[in-house]
C-alpha positions as CSV (number, residue, x, y, z in Angstrom):
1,X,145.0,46.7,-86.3
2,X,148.0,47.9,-84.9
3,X,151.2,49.1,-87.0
4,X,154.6,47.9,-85.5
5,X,157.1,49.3,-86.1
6,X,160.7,48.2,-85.4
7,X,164.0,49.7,-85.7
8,X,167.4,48.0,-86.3
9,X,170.3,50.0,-85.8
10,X,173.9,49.7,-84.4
11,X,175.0,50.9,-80.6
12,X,178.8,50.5,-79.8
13,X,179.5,47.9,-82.3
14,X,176.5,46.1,-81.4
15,X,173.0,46.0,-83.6
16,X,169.5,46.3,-81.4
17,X,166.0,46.2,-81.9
18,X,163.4,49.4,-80.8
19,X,159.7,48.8,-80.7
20,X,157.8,50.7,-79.0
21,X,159.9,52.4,-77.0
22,X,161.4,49.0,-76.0
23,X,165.2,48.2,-76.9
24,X,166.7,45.1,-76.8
25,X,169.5,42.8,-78.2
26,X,173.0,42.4,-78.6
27,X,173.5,40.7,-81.9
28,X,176.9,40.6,-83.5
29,X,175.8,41.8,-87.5
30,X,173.2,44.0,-89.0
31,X,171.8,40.6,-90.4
32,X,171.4,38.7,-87.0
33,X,169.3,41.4,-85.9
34,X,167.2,41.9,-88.8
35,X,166.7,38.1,-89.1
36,X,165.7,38.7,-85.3
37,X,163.1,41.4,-85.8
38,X,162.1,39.7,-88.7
39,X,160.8,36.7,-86.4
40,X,158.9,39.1,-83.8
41,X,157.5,41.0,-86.6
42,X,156.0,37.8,-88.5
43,X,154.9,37.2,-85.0
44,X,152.9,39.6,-84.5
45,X,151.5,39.8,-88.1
46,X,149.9,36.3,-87.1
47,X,148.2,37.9,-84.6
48,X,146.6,40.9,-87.0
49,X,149.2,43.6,-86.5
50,X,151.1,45.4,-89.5
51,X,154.6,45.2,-89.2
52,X,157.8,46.0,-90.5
53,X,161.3,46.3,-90.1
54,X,163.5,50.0,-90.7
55,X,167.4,49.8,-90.6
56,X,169.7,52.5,-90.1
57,X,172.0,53.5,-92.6
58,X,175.4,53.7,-91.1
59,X,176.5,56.9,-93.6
60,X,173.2,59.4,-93.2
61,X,171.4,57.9,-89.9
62,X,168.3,57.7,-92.1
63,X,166.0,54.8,-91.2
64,X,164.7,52.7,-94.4
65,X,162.1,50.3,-95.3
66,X,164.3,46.5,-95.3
67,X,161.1,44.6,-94.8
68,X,156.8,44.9,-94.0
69,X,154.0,42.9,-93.8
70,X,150.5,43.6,-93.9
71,X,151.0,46.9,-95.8
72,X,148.6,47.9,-98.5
């Protein structure tokens, strides 16, 4: 089972999506694009992959944990 991993974080006033190695989006708030990477994560966890979602805090650059699936 693969572990997805995928990473919201804001580029010139914009947020994005990275996943494996992939970056994509152009959403206009930190919530557009976790609600967005929400949706292809639950995706994939219907086909048997782990998933979850890291955000990047604005202050340290540190990614955290805002959301999984699948973990045990």
């Amino acid at each position: 089972m693969a572990h997805l991993q995928y990473f919201v974080f804001e580029d010139q006033s914009h947020w994005k999506i990275g996943c494996d190695g992939q970056v994509s989006g152009d959403f206009p708030t930190e919530q557009a694009a976790v609600s967005r990477a929400i949706e292809r994560a639950f995706f994939n966890s219907m086909r048997g992959h782990r998933a979850e979602i890291l955000v990047r805090d604005g202050n340290t650059g540190a990614f955290k944990v805002a959301w999984s699936y699948g973990r045990h």
